[in-house]
Jmol script that loads the backbone (N, CA, C; Angstrom):
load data "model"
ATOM      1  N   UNK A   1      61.394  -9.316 -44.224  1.00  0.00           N
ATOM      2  CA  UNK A   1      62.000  -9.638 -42.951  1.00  0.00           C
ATOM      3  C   UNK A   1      61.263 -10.837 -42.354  1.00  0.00           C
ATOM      4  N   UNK A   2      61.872 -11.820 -41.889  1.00  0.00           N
ATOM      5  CA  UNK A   2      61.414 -13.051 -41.485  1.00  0.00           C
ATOM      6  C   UNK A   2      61.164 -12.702 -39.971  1.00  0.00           C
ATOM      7  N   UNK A   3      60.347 -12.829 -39.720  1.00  0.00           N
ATOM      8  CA  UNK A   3      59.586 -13.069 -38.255  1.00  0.00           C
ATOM      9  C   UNK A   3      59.881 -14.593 -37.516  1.00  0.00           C
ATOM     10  N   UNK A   4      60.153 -14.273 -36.313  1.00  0.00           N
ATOM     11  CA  UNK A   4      60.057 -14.952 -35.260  1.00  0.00           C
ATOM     12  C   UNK A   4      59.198 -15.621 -34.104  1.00  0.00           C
ATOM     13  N   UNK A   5      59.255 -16.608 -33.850  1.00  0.00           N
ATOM     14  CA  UNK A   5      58.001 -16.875 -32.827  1.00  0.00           C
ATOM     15  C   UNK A   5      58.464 -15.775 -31.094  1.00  0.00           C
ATOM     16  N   UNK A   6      58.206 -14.348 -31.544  1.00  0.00           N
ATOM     17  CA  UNK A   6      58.507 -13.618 -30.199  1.00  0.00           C
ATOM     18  C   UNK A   6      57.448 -13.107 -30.200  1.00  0.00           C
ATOM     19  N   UNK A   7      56.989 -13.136 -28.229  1.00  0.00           N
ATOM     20  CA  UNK A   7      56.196 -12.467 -27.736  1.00  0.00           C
ATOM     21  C   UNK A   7      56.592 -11.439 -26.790  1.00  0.00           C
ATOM     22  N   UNK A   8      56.045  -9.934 -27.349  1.00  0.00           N
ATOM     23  CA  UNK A   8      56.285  -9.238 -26.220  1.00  0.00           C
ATOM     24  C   UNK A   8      55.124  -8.933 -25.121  1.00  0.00           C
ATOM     25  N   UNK A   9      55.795  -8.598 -23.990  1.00  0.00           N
ATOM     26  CA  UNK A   9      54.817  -7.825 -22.933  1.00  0.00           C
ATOM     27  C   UNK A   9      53.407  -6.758 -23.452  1.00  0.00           C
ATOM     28  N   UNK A  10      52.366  -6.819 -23.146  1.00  0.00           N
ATOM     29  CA  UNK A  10      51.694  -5.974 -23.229  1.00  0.00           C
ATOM     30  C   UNK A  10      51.775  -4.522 -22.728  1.00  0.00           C
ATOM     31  N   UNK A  11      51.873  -3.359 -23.635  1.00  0.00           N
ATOM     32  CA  UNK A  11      52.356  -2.089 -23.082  1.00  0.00           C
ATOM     33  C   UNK A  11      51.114  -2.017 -22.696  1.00  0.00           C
ATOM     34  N   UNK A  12      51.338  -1.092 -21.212  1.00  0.00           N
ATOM     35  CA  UNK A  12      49.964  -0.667 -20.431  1.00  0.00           C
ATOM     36  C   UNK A  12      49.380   0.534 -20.616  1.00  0.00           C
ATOM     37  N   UNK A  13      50.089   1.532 -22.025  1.00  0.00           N
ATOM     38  CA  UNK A  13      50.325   2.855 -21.850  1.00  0.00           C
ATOM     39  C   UNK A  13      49.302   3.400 -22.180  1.00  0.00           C
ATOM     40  N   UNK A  14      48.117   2.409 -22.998  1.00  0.00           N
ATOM     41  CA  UNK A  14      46.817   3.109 -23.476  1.00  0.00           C
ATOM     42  C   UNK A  14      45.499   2.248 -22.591  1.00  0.00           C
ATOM     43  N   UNK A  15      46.268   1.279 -21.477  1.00  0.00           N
ATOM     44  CA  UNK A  15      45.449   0.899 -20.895  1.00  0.00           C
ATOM     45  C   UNK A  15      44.361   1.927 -19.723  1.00  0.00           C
ATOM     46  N   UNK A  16      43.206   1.158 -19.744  1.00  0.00           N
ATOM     47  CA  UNK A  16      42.036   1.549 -18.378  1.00  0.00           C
ATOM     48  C   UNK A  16      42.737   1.377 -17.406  1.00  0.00           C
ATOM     49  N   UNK A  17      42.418   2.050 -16.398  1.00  0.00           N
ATOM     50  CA  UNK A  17      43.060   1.878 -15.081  1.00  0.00           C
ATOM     51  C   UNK A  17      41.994   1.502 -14.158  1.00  0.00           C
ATOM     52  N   UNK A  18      42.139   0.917 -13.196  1.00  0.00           N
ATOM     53  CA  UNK A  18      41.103   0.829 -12.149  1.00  0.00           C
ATOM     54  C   UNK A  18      39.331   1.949 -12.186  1.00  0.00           C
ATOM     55  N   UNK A  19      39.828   3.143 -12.000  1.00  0.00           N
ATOM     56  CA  UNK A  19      39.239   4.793 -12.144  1.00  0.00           C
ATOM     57  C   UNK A  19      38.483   4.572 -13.396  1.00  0.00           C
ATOM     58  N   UNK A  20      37.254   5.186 -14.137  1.00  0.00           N
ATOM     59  CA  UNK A  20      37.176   5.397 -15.093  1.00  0.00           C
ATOM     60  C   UNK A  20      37.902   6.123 -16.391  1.00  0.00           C
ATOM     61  N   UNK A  21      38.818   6.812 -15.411  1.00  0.00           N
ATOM     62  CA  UNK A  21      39.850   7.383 -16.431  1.00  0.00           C
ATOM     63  C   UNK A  21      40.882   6.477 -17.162  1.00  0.00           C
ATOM     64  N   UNK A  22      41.810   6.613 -18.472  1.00  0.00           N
ATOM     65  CA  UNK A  22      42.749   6.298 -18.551  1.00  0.00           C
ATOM     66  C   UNK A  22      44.197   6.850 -17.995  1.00  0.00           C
ATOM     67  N   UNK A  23      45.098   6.287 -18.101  1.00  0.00           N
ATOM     68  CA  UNK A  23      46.655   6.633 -17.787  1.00  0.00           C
ATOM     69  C   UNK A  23      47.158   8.010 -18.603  1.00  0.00           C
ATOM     70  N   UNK A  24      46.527   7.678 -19.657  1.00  0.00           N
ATOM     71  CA  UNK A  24      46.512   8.972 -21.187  1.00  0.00           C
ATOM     72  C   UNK A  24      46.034  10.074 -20.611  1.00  0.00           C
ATOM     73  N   UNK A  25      44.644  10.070 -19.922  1.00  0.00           N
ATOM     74  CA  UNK A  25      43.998  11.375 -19.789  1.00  0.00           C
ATOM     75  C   UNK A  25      44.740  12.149 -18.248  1.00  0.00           C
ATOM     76  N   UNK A  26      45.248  11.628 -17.842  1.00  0.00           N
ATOM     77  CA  UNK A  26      45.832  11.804 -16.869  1.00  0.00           C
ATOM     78  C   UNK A  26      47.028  12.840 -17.024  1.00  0.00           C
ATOM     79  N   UNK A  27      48.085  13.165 -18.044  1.00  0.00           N
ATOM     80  CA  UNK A  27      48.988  13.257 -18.627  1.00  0.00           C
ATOM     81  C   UNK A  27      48.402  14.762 -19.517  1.00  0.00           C
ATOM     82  N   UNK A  28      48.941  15.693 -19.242  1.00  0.00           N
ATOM     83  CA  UNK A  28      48.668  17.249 -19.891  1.00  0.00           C
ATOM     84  C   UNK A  28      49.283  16.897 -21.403  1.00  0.00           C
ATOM     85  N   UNK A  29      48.675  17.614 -22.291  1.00  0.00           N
ATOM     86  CA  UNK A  29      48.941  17.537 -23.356  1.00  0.00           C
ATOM     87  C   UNK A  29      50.425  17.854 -24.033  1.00  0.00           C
ATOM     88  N   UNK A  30      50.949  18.731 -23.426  1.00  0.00           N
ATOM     89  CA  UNK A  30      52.323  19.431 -23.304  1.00  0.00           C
ATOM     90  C   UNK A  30      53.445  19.034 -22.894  1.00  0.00           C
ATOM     91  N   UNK A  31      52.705  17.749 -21.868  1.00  0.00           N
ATOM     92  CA  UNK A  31      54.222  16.684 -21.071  1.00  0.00           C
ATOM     93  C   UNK A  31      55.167  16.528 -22.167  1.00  0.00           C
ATOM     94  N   UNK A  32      56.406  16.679 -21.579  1.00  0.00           N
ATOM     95  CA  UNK A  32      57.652  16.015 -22.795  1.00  0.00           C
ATOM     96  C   UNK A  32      57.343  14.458 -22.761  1.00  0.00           C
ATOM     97  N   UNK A  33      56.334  13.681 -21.561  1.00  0.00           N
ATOM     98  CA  UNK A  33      56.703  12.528 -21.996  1.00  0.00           C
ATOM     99  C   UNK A  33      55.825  12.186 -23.331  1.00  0.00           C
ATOM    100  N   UNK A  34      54.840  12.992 -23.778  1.00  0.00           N
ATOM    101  CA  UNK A  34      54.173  12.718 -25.405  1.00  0.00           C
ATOM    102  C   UNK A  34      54.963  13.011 -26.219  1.00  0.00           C
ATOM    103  N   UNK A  35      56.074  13.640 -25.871  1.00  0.00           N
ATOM    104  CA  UNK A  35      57.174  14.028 -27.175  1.00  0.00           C
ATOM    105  C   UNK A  35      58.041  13.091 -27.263  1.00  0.00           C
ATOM    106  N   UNK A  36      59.036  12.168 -26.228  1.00  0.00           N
ATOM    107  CA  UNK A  36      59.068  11.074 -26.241  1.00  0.00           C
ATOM    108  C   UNK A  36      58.882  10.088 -26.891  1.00  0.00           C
ATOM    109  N   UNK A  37      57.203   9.759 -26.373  1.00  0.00           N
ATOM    110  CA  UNK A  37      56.625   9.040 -26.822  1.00  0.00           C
ATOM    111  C   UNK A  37      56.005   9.003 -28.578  1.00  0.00           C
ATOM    112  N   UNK A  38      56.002  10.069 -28.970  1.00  0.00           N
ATOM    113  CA  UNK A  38      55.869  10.542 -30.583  1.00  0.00           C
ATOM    114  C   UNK A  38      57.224   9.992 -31.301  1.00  0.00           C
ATOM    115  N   UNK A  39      58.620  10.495 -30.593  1.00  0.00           N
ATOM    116  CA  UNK A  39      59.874  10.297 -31.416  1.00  0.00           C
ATOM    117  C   UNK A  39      59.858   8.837 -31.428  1.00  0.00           C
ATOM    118  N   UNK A  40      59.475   7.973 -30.276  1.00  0.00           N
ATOM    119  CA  UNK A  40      60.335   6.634 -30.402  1.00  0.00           C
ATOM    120  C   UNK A  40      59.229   5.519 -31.028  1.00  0.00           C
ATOM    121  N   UNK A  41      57.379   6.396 -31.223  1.00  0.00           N
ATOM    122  CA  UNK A  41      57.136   5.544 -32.191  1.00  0.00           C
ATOM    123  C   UNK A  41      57.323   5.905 -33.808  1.00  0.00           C
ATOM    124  N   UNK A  42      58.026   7.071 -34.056  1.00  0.00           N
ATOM    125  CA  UNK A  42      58.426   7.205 -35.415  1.00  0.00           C
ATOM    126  C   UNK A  42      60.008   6.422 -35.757  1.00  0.00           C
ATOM    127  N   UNK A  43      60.291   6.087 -34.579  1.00  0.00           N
ATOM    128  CA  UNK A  43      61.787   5.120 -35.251  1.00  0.00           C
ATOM    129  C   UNK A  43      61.671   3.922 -35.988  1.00  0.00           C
ATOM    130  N   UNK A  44      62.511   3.934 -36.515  1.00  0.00           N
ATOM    131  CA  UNK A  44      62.223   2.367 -37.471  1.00  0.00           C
ATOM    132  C   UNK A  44      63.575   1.357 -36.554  1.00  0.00           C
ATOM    133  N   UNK A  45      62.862   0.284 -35.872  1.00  0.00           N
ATOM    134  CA  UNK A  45      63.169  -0.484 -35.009  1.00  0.00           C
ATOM    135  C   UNK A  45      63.348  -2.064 -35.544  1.00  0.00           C
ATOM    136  N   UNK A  46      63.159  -2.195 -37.135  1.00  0.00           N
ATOM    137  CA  UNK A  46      63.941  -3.614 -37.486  1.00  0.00           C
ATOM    138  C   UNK A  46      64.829  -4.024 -37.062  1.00  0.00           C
ATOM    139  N   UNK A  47      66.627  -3.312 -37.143  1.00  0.00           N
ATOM    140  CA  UNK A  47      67.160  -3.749 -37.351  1.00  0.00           C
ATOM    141  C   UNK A  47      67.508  -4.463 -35.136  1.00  0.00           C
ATOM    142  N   UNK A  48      66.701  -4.061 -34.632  1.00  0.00           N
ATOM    143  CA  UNK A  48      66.702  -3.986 -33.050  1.00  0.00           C
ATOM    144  C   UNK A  48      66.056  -5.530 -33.100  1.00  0.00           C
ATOM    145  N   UNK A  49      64.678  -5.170 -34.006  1.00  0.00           N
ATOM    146  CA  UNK A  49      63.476  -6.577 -33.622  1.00  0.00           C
ATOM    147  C   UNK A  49      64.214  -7.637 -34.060  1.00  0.00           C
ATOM    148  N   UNK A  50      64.777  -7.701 -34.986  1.00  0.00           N
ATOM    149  CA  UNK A  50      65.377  -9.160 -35.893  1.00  0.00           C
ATOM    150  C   UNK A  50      66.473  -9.721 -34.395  1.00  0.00           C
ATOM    151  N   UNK A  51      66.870  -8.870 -33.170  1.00  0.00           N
ATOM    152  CA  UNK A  51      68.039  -9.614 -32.627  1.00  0.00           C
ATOM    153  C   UNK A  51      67.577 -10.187 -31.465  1.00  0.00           C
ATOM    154  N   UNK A  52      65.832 -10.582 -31.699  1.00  0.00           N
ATOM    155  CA  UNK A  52      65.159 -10.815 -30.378  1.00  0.00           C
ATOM    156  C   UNK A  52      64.866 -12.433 -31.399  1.00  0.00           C
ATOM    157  N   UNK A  53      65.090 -13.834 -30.369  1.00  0.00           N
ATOM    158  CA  UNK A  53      65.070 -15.100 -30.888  1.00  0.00           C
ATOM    159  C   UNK A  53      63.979 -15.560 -30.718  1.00  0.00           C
ATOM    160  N   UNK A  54      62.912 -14.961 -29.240  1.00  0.00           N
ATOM    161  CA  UNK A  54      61.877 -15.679 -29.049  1.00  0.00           C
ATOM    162  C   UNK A  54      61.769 -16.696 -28.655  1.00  0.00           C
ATOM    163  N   UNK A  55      60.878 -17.213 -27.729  1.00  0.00           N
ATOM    164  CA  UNK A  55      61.090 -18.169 -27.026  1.00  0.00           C
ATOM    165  C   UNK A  55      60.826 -18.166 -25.611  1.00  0.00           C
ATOM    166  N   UNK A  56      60.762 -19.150 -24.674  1.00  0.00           N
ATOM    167  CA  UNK A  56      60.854 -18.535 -23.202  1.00  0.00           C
ATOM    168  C   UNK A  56      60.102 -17.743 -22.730  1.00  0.00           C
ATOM    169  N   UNK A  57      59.886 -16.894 -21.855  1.00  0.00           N
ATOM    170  CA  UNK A  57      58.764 -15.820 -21.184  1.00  0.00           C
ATOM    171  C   UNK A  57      58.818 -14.571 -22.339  1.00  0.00           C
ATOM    172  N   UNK A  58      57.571 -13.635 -22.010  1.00  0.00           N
ATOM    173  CA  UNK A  58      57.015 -12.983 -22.975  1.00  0.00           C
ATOM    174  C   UNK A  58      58.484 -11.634 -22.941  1.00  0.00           C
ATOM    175  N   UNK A  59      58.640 -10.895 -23.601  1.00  0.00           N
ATOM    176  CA  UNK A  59      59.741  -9.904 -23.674  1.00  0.00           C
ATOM    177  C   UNK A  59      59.168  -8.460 -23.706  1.00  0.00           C
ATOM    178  N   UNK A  60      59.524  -7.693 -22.572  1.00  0.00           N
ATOM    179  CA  UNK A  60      58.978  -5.803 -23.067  1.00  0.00           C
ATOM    180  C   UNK A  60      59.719  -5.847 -24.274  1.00  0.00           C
ATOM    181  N   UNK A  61      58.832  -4.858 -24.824  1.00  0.00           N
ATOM    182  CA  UNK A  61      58.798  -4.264 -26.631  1.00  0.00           C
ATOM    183  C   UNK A  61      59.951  -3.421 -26.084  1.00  0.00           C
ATOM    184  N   UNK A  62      60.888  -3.712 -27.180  1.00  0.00           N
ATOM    185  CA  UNK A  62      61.880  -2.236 -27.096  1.00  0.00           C
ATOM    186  C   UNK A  62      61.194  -0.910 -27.306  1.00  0.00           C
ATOM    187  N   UNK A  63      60.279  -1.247 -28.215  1.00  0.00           N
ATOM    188  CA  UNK A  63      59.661   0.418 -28.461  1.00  0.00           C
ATOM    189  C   UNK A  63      59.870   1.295 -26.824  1.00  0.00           C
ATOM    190  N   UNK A  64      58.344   0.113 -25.880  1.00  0.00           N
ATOM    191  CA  UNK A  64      58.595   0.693 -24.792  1.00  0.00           C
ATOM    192  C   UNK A  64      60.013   1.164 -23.783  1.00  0.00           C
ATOM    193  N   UNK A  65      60.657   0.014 -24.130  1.00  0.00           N
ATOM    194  CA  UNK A  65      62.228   0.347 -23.177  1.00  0.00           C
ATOM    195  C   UNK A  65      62.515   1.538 -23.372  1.00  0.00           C
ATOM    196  N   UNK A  66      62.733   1.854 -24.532  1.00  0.00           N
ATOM    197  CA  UNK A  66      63.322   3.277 -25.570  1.00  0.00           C
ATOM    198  C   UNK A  66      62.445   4.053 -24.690  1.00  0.00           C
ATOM    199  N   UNK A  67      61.380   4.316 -24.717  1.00  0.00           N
ATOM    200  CA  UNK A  67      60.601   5.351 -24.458  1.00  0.00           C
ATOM    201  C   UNK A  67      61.049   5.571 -22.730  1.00  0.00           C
ATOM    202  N   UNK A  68      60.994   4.302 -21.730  1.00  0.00           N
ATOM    203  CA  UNK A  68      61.724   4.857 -20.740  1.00  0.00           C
ATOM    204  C   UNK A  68      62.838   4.806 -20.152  1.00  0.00           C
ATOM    205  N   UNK A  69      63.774   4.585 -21.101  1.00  0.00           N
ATOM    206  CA  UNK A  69      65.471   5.354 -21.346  1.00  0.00           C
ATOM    207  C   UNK A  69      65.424   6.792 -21.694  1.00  0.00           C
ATOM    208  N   UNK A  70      64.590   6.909 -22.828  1.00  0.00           N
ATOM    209  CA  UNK A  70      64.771   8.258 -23.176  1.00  0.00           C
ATOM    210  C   UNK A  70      64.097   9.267 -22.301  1.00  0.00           C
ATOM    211  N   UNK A  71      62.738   8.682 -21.767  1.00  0.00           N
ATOM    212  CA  UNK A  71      62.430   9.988 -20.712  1.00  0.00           C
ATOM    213  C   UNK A  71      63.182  10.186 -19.628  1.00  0.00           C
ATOM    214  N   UNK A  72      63.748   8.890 -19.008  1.00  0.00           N
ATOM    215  CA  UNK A  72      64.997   8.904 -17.670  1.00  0.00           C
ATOM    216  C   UNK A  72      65.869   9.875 -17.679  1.00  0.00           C
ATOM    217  N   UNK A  73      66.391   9.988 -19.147  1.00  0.00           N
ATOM    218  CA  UNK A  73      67.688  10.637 -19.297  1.00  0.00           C
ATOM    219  C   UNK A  73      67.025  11.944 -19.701  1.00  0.00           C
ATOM    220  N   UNK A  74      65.948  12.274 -20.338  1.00  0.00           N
ATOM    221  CA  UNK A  74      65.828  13.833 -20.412  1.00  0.00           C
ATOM    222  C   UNK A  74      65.681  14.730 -18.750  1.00  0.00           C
ATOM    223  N   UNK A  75      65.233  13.207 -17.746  1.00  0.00           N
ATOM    224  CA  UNK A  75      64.983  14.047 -16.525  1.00  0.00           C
ATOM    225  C   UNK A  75      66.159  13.447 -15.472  1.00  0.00           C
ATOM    226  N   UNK A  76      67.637  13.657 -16.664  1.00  0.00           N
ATOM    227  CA  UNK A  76      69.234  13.696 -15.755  1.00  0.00           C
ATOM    228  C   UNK A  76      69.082  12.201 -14.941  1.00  0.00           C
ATOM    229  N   UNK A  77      68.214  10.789 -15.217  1.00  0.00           N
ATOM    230  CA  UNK A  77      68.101   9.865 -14.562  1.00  0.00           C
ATOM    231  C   UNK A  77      68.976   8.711 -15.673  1.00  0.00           C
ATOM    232  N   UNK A  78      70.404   8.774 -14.976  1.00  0.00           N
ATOM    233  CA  UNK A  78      71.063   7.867 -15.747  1.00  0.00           C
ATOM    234  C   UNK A  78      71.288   6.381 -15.293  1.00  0.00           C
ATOM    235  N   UNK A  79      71.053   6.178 -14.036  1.00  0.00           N
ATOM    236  CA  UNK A  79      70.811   4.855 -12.962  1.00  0.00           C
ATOM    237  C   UNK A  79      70.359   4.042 -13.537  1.00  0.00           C
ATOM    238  N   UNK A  80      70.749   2.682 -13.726  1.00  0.00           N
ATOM    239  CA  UNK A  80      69.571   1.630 -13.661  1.00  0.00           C
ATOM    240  C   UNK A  80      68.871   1.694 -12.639  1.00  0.00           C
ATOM    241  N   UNK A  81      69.391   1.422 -11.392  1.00  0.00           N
ATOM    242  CA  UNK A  81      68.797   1.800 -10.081  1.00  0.00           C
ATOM    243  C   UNK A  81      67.469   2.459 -10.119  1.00  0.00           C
ATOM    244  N   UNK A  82      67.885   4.086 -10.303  1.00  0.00           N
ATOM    245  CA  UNK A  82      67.024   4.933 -10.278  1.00  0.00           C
ATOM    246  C   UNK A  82      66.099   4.850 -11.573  1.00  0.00           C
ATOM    247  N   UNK A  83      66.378   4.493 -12.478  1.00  0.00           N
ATOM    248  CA  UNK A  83      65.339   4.262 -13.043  1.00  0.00           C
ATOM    249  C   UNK A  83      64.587   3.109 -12.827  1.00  0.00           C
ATOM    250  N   UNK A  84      64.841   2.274 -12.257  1.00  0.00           N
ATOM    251  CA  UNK A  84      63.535   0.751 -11.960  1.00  0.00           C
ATOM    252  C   UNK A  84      63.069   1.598 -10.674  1.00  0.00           C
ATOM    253  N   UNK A  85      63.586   2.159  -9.904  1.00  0.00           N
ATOM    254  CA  UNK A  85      63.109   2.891  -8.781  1.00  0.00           C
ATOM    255  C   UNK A  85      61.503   4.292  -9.219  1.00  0.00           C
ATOM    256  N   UNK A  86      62.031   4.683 -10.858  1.00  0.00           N
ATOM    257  CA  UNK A  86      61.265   5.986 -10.892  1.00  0.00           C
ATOM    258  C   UNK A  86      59.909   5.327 -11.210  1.00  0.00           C
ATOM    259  N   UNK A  87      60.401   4.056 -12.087  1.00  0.00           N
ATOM    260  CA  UNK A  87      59.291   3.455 -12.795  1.00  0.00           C
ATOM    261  C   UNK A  87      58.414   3.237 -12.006  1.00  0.00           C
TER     262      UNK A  87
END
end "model"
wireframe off; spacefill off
backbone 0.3
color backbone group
């Protein structure tokens, strides 16, 4: 698969936070959002990456998008609205 000059956004999801804690430890082991987050990094996301041209400002990773589409909608949040709102 031929690669592109694309840059995505940096996901913040394993980032430090201000606190000595991370965002991770924060989050019970049991949350559906780690189940989520397990399914949508086991997808295989080529045929998604190849339709990004690159170029221009940096792009969120679909991985991440996926991950908060899919938690929106497990918690009945079908809005764009409401979801840039939950985020």
């Amino acid at each position: 698969m031929k690669r592109r000059n694309v840059v995505f956004k940096e996901q913040l999801g394993h980032q430090v936070v201000l606190f000595p804690q991370s965002i991770g430890d924060r989050i019970p082991e049991a949350h559906p959002v780690r189940l989520v987050a397990r399914v949508v990094d086991e997808l295989n996301l080529d045929r998604i990456m190849t339709t990004y041209k690159g170029g221009g400002t940096s792009s969120y990773h679909p991985r991440m998008l996926l991950k908060v589409l899919f938690y929106a909608y497990l918690n009945n949040i079908y809005s764009c609205r409401r979801i840039a709102k939950a985020l």
